[in-house]
C-alpha positions as CSV (number, residue, x, y, z in Angstrom):
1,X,27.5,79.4,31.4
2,X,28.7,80.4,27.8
3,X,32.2,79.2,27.9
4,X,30.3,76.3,29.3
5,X,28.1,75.6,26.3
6,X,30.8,76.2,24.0
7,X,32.8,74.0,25.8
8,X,30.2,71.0,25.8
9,X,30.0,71.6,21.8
10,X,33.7,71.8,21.3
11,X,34.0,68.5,22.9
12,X,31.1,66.9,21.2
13,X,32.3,68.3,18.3
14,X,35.7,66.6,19.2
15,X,34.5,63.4,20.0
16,X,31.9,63.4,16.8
17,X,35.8,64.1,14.5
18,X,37.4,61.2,16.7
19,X,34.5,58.7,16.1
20,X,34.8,59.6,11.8
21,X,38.3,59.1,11.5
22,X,38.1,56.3,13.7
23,X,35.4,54.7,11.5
24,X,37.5,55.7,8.7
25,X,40.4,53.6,10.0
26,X,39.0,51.0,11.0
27,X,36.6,50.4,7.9
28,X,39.6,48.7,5.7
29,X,39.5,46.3,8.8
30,X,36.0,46.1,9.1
31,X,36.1,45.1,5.1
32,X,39.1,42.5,6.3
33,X,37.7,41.0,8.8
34,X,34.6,40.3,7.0
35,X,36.1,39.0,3.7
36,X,38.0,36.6,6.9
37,X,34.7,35.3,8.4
38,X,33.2,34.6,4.7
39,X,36.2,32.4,3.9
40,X,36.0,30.7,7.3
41,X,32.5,30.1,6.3
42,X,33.1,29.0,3.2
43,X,35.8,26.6,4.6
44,X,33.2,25.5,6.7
45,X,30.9,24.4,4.2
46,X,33.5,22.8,1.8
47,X,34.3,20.6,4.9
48,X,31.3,19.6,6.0
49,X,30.2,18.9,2.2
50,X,33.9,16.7,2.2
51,X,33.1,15.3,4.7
52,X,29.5,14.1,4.5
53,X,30.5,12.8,0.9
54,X,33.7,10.6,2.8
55,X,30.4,9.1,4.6
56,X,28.4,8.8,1.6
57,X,31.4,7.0,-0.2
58,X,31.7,4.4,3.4
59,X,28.3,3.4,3.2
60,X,28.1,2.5,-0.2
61,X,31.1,0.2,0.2
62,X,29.3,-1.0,3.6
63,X,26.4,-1.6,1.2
64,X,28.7,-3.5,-1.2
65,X,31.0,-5.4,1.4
66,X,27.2,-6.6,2.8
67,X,25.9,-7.8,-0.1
68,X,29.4,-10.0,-1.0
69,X,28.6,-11.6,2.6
70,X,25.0,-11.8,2.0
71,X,23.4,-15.2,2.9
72,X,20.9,-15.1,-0.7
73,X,23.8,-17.2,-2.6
74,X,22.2,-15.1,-6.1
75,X,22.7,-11.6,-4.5
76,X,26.2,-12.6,-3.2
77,X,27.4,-14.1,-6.9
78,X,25.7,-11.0,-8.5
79,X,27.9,-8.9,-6.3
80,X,30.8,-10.7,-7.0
81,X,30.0,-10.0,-10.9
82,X,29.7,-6.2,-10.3
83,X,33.3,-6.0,-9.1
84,X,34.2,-8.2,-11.7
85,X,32.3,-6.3,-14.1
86,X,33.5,-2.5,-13.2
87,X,37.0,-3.8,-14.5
88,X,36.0,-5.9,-17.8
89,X,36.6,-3.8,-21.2
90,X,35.1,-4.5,-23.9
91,X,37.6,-2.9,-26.1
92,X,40.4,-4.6,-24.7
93,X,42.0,-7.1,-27.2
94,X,40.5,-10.9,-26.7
95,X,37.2,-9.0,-24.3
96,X,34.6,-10.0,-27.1
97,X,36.3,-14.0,-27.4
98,X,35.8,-14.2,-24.0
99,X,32.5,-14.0,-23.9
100,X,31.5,-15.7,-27.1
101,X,32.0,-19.0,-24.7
102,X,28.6,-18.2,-23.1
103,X,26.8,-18.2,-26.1
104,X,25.6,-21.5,-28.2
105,X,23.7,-24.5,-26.3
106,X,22.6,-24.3,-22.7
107,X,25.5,-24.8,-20.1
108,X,25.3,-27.5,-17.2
109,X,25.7,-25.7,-14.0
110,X,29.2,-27.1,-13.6
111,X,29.9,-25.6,-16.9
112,X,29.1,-22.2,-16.4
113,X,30.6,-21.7,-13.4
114,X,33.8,-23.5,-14.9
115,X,33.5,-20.5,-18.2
116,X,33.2,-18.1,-15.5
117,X,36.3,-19.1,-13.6
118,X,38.4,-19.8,-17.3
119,X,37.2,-16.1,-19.3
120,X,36.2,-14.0,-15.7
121,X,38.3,-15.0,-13.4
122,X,35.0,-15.5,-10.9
123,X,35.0,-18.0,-8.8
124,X,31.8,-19.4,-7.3
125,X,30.2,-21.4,-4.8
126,X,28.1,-24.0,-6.5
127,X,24.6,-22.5,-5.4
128,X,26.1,-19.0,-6.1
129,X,26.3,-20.6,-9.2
130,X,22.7,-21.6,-9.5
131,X,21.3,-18.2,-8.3
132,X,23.4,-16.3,-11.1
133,X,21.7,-19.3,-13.7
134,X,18.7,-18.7,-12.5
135,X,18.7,-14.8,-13.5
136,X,20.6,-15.9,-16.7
137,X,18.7,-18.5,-17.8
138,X,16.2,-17.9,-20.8
């Protein structure tokens, strides 16, 4: 029953020196696989973030494409005067002559829409016309 007992802690002992070096060699992959999962995670999160700004973007240019087919003629010329306006410089040679032609005496309707067309390049519908006069207008 000695040789039995000493046995039993010999292999205990064993097992207990197997289980250290074995956490010993496997910790550098522990470490590994760890660092792994955080970048997978972070992956992750940059793709999802991508990809809910890629939705983001599409609705606002549904929002825009919407309001350039909108049936209120004024928020349909006022769209077409964003675009218009997202490209216009001001510090572009001939930018500020351009737009001297809107000021003076009150334009007829015809007019205005025909300075729009000549120093914009915006071409609109008569009663888009009207609606953009209409938020214009003193």
């Amino acid at each position: 029953s000695v040789s039995t007992v000493s046995s039993q802690d010999s292999f205990n002992k064993v097992q207990q020196l197997a289980r250290q070096s074995c956490v010993r060699e496997l910790g550098p992959m522990a470490t590994m696989q760890r660092q792994l999962i955080k970048a997978r995670m972070k992956a992750k999160s940059t793709e999802v973030a991508e990809t809910l700004d890629a939705i983001s973007r599409r609705e606002s240019a549904v929002a825009k494409y919407s309001r350039l087919n909108s049936k209120d003629p004024q928020v349909r010329a006022q769209a077409k005067l964003e675009v218009i306006a997202k490209y216009f410089d001001l510090q572009r040679h001939g930018a500020k002559e351009t737009l001297a032609g809107f000021k003076g005496r009150k334009l007829t309707p015809r007019e205005f829409r025909d300075q729009l067309r000549r120093s914009l390049a915006l071409y609109l519908d008569m009663d888009e016309t009207l609606g953009l006069m209409e938020v214009f207008d003193d």
